[in-house]
C-alpha positions as CSV (number, residue, x, y, z in Angstrom):
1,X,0.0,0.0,0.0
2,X,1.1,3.5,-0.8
3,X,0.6,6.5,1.8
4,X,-0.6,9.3,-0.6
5,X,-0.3,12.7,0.4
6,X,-2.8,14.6,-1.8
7,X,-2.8,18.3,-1.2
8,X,0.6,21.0,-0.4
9,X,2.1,23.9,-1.3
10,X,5.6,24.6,-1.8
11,X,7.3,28.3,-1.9
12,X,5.9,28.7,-5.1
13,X,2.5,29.7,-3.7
14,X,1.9,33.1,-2.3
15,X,1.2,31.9,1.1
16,X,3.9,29.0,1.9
17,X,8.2,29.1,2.4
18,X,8.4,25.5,2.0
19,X,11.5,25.0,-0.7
20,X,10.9,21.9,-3.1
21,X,13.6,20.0,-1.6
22,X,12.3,20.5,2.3
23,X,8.9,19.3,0.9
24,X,10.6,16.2,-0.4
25,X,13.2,15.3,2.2
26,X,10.1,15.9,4.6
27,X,8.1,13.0,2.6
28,X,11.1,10.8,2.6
29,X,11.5,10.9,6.2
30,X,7.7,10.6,7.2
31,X,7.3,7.5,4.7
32,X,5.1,9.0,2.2
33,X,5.1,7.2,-0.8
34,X,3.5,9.5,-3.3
35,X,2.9,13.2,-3.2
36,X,1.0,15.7,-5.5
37,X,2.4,19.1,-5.4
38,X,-0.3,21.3,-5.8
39,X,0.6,24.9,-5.6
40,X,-1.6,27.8,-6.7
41,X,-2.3,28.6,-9.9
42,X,1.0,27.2,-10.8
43,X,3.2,24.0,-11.0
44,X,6.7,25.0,-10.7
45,X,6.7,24.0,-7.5
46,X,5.7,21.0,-8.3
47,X,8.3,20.6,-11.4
48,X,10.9,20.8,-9.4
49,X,10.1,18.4,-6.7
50,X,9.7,16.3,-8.9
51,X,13.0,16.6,-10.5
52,X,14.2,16.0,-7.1
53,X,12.1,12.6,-6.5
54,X,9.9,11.4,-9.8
55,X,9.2,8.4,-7.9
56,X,7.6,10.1,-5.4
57,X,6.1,13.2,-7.0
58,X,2.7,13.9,-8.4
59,X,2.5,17.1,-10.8
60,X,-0.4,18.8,-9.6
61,X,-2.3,22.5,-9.4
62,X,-4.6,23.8,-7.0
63,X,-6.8,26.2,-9.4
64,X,-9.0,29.0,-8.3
65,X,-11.7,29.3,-11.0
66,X,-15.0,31.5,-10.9
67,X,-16.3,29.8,-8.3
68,X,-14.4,27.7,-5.9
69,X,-11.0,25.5,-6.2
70,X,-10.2,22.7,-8.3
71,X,-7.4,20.2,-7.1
72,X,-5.7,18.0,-10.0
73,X,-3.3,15.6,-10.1
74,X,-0.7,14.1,-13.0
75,X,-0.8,17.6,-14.2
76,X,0.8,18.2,-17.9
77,X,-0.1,22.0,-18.8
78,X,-0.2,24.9,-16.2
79,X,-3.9,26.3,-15.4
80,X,-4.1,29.5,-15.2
81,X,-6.9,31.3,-12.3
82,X,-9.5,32.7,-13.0
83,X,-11.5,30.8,-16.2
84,X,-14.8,29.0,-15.7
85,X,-15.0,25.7,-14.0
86,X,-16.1,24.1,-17.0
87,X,-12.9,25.4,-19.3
88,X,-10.5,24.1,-16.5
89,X,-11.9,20.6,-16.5
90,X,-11.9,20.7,-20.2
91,X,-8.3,21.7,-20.0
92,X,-7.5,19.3,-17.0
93,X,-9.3,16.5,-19.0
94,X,-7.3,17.2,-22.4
95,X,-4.5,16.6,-20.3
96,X,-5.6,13.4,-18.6
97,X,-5.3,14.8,-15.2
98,X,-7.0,13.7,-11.8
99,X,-9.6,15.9,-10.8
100,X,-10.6,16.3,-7.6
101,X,-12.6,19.5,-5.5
102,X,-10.7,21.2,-2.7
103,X,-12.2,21.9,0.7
104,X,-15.5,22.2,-1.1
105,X,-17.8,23.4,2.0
106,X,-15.4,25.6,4.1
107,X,-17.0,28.8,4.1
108,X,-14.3,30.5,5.9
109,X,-11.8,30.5,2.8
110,X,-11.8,32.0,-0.6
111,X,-12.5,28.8,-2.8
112,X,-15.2,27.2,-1.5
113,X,-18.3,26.0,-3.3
114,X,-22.2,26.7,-3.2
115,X,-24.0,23.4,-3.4
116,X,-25.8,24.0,-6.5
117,X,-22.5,25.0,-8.4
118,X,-20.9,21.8,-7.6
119,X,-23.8,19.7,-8.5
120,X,-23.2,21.2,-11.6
121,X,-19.4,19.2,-12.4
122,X,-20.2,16.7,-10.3
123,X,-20.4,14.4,-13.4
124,X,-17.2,15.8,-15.0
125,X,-14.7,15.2,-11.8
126,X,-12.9,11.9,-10.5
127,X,-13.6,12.9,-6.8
128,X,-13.9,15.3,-4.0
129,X,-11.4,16.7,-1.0
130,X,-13.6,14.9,2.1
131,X,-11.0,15.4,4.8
132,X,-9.0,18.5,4.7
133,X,-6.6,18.8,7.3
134,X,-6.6,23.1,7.7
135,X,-10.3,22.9,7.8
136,X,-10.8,24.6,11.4
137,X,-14.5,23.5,11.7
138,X,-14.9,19.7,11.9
139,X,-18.7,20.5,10.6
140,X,-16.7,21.1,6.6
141,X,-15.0,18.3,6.2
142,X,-18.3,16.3,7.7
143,X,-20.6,18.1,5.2
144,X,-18.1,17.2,2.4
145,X,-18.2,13.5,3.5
146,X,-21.3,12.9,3.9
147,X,-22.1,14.7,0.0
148,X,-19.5,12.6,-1.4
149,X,-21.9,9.5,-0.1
150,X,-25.6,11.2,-0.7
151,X,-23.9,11.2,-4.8
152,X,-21.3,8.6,-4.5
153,X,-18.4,10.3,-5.1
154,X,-15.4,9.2,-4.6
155,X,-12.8,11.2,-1.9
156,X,-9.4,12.6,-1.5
157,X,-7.8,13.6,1.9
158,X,-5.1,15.8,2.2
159,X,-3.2,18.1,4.4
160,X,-3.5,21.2,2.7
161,X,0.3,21.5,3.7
162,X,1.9,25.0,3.5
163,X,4.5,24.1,5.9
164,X,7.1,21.1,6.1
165,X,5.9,19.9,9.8
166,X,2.2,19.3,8.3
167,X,3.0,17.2,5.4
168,X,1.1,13.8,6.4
169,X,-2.1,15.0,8.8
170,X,-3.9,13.9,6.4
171,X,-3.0,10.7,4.0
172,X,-4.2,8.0,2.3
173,X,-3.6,4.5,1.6
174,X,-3.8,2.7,-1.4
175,X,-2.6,0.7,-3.9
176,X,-0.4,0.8,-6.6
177,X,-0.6,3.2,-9.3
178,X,1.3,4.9,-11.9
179,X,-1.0,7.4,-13.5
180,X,-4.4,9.2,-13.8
181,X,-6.1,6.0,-15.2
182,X,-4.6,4.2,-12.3
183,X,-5.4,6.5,-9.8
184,X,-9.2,6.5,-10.5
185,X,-9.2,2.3,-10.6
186,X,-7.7,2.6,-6.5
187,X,-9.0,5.6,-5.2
188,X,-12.0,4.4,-4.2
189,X,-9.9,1.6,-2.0
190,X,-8.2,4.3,-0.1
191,X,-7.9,4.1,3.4
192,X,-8.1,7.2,5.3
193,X,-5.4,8.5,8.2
194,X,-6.8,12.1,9.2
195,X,-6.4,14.5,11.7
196,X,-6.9,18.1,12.1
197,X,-3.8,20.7,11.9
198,X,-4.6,23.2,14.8
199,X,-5.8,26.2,13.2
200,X,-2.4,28.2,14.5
201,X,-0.9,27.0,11.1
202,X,-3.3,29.7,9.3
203,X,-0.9,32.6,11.3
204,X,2.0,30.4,9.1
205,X,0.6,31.4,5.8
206,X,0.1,34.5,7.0
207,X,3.5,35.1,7.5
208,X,4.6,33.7,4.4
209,X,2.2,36.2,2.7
210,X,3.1,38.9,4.7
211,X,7.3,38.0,4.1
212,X,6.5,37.9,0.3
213,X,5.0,41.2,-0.3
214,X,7.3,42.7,1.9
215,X,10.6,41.3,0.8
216,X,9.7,39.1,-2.0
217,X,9.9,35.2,-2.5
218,X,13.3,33.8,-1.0
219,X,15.4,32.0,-3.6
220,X,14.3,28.6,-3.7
């Protein structure tokens, strides 16, 4: 079984100072098998962790669109924000990506989704975030789970990592796989090992944002 770490953000996104290679010597060490990268609007993060590791690391983008965030894996093309859900799953698809929706019911960030709006792609993506580890109300991550079972959806889990010491809160176990196809034969398989990041790691991104538009991104 692989421990799959599904969701983090490396220097490369505005909020996080995590270098490529910290993210990836932090996997090593913690036993995690397989880990998508999945920076902002962006995957040069992810590029070069998995320069660093291809064994071990997923291409992936965390994209804002129009309405709430989209979470892909095996990631060819950069996304850019801001285009219609619809146009970044055509994109993602053209590309053979994973699909998955982040954090779909937390109302306290910036990417979350109205019900109706999801129901709308709910037949286009491979699955949706059930467990997200930064999620400071238990009550989002519950509503998420219990959607992805009222439409039988298929779930991710993942730590929403913007720092090094939260990589694994939130992983899951599965199977062998080698690419997008794969992925979406196992994933419903997973094995879920979750718990919640104390909602004092917001005040880290925070920082990190703060530290960029001050002094700009540190060489990575």
């Amino acid at each position: 079984m692989l421990r799959v770490e599904f969701h983090c953000h490396t220097i490369y996104s505005k909020d996080s100072l995590t270098r490529p290679e910290t993210l990836v010597e932090t996997c090593q060490r913690k036993g995690i098998n397989r880990v998508v990268v999945t920076d902002h609007n962006g995957i040069t993060g992810a590029q070069k962790a998995y320069q660093l590791d291809p064994e071990r690391v997923i291409i992936g983008e965390e994209i804002m669109t129009t309405q709430g965030e989209i979470l892909a894996a095996f990631v060819q093309e950069e996304i850019p924000e801001g285009l219609e859900p619809g146009e970044v799953i055509k994109r993602l698809r053209q590309q053979d990506a994973f699909i998955s929706v982040s954090h779909p019911f937390d109302v306290l960030r910036q990417g979350h989704w109205e019900e109706m709006q999801l129901l709308g792609i709910l037949p286009l993506v491979d699955a949706i975030e059930t467990f997200n580890a930064r999620c400071m109300q238990a009550r989002f991550n519950d509503k998420a789970k219990d959607f992805a079972h009222k439409y039988n959806m298929a779930g991710t889990v993942g730590s929403d990592a913007h720092t090094a010491f939260e990589l694994g809160k939130a992983s899951l176990l599965l199977p062998e796989f080698s690419d997008a196809d794969g992925l979406r034969k196992v994933i419903r398989s997973g094995e879920p090992d979750v718990m919640l990041s104390s909602p004092l790691v917001h005040f880290t991104s925070r920082y990190a944002t703060w530290r960029k538009k001050l002094l700009g991104r540190p060489s990575s």
